[in-house]
N, C-alpha and C positions, 0 to 999 in steps of 0.2 A: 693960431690962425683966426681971423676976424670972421664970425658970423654973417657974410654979405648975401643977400639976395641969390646970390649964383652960387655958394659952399650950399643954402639950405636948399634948393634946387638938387644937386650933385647929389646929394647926401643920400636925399629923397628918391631919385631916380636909383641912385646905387641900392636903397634899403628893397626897394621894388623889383629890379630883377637880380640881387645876388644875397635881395635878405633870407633864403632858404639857406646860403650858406653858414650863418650866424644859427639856427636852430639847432635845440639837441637832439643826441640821436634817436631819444625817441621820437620825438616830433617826427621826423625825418621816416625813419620807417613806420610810423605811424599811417603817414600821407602815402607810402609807396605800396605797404599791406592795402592799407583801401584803393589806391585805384586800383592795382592789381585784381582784388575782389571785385569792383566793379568791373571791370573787362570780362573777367572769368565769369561771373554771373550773368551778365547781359550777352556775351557772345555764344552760352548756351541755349539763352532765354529765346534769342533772336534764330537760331540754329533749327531750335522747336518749332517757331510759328512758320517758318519755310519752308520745312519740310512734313507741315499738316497743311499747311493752306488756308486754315480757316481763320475766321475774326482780324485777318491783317488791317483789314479797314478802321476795324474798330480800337486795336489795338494801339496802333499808331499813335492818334490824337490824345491818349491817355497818355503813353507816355510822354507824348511832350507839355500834356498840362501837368503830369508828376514834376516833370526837368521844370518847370516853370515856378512851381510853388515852391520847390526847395530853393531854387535861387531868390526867389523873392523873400520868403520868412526869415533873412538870414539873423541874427539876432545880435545883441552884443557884447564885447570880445568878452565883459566881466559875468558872463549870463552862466545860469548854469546849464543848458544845453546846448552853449556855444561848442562845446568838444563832440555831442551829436551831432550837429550839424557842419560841423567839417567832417566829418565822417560820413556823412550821406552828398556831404558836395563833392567829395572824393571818388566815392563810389556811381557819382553822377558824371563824371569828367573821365571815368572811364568806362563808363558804359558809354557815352558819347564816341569817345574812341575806338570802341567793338561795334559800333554804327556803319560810323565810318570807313573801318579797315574793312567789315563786311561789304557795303558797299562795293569800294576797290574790289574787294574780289566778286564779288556779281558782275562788276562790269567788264572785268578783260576774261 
């Protein structure tokens, strides 16, 4: 098959949402250990500050300037704390999701 414009497109799109399925298995549980941890950690963490009441105000804008510098420093792929920092972006996408799900249940 000829290299056109629209196979490097495909290829690229297909690498984007099915390239976790080309990963090995550690990689793989590597990503699933961490978010998990990030959920577990954060839906405790979040747990605490709701049922003391205190510094929510303060707390807040921290973590989302934490969520904001780790997305930002992200480094690259040959680095050598590119593997810590998928690990703390891990643990940041699912602490995002213990946010969230919290949320959902505060609200109904």
């Amino acid at each position: 098959m000829q290299k056109t414009r629209f196979t490097i497109f495909y290829d690229s799109l297909n690498l984007l949402f099915l390239g976790f399925l080309k990963s090995s298995w550690r990689d793989k549980s590597f990503n699933l250990l961490s978010i998990l941890l990030g959920y577990f950690l954060f839906a405790n963490f979040i747990t605490k500050f709701i049922s003391e009441g205190k510094n929510e105000l303060l707390m807040i804008p921290v973590i989302i300037i934490l969520f904001e510098v780790i997305i930002r420093m992200k480094p690259q792929r040959n680095s050598n704390i590119y593997l810590i920092w998928m690990l703390l972006d891990k643990i940041r996408i699912g602490a995002v999701y213990a946010l969230i799900l919290e949320a959902f249940k505060l609200g109904s």
